[in-house]
C-alpha positions in Angstrom: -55.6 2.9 4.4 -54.1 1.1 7.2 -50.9 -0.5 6.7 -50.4 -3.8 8.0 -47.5 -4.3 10.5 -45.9 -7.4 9.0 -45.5 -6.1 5.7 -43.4 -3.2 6.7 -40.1 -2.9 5.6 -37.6 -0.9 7.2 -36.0 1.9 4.8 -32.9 4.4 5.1 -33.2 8.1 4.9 -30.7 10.1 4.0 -30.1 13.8 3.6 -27.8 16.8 1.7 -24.6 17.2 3.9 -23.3 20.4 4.9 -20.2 21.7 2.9 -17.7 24.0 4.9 -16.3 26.1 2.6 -13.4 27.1 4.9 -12.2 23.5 5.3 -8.5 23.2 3.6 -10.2 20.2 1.4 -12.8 22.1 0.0 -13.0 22.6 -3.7 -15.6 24.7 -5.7 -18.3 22.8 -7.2 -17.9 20.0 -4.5 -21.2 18.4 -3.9 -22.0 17.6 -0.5 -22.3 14.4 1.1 -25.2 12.4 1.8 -26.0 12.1 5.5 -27.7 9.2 7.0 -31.2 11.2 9.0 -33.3 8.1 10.1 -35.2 5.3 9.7 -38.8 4.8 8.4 -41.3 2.0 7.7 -43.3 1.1 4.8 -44.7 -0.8 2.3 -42.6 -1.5 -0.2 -44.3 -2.1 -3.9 -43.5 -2.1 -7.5 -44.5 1.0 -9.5 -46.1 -0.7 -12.2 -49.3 1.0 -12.6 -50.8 2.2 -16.1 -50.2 6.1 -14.9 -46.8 5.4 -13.9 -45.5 3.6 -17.1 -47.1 6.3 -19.5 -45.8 9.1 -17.6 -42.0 7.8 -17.0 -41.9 4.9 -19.7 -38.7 2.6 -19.7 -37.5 4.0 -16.1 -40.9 2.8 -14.8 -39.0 -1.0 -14.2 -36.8 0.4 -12.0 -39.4 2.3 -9.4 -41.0 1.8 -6.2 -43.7 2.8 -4.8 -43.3 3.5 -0.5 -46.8 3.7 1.4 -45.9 5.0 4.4 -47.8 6.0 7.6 -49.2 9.9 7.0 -47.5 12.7 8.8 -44.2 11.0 7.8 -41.0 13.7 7.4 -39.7 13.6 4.4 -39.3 16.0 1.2 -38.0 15.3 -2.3 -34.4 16.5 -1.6 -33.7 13.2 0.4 -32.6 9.7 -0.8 -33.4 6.4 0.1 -31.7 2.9 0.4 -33.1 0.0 1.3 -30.4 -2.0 2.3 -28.3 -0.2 4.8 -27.3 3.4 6.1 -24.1 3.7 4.7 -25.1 4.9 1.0 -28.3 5.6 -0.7 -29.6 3.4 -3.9 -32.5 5.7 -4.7 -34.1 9.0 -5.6 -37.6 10.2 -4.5 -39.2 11.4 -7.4 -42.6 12.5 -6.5 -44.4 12.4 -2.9 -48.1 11.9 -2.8 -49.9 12.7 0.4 -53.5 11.2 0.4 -55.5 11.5 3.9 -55.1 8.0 5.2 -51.2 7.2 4.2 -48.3 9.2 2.2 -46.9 7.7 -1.2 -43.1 8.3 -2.7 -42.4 7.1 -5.6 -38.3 5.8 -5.9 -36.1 5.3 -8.5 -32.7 3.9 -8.5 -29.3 6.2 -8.7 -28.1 5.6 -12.1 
């Protein structure tokens, strides 16, 4: 499926931090920060498809569904905003790889 250009939003990356556990400021079970990786564009969409709501239920209103070019670099362990790069707004909950585009399904940070 080819994605048209003018639907394309722009989206924010972001990945786990590194923690250095010899920094004066560390303390044990200190999660790491999230670290802006890049930019990416896609088709942004609500997940309301029958699958979708039967699988998650309630928490189905507040996913979206990203189609994104194929080949695209990302893994589950990132998190998403699509506002700016400062702080994410959204966990990737499932990636779906088909042969003609790649699709992530989002759903906001509680």
């Amino acid at each position: 499926m080819r994605l048209k250009q003018n639907e394309l939003k722009t989206v924010y990356v972001f990945g786990i931090g590194e923690v250095d556990e010899d920094s004066p400021n560390f303390y044990p079970g200190e999660e790491p920060d999230d670290v802006f990786l890049k930019t990416i564009r896609c088709n942004v969409q609500c997940a309301d498809n029958k699958i979708t709501a039967e699988v998650y239920g309630k928490k189905a209103f507040d996913m979206f569904q990203l189609l994104c070019e194929t080949g695209v670099d990302i893994n589950d362990s990132m998190k998403i905003s699509m506002t700016d790069d400062t702080k994410p707004t959204h966990n990737i909950v499932s990636i779906r790889p088909y042969s003609t585009h790649t699709t992530v399904l989002i759903e906001v940070i509680p």
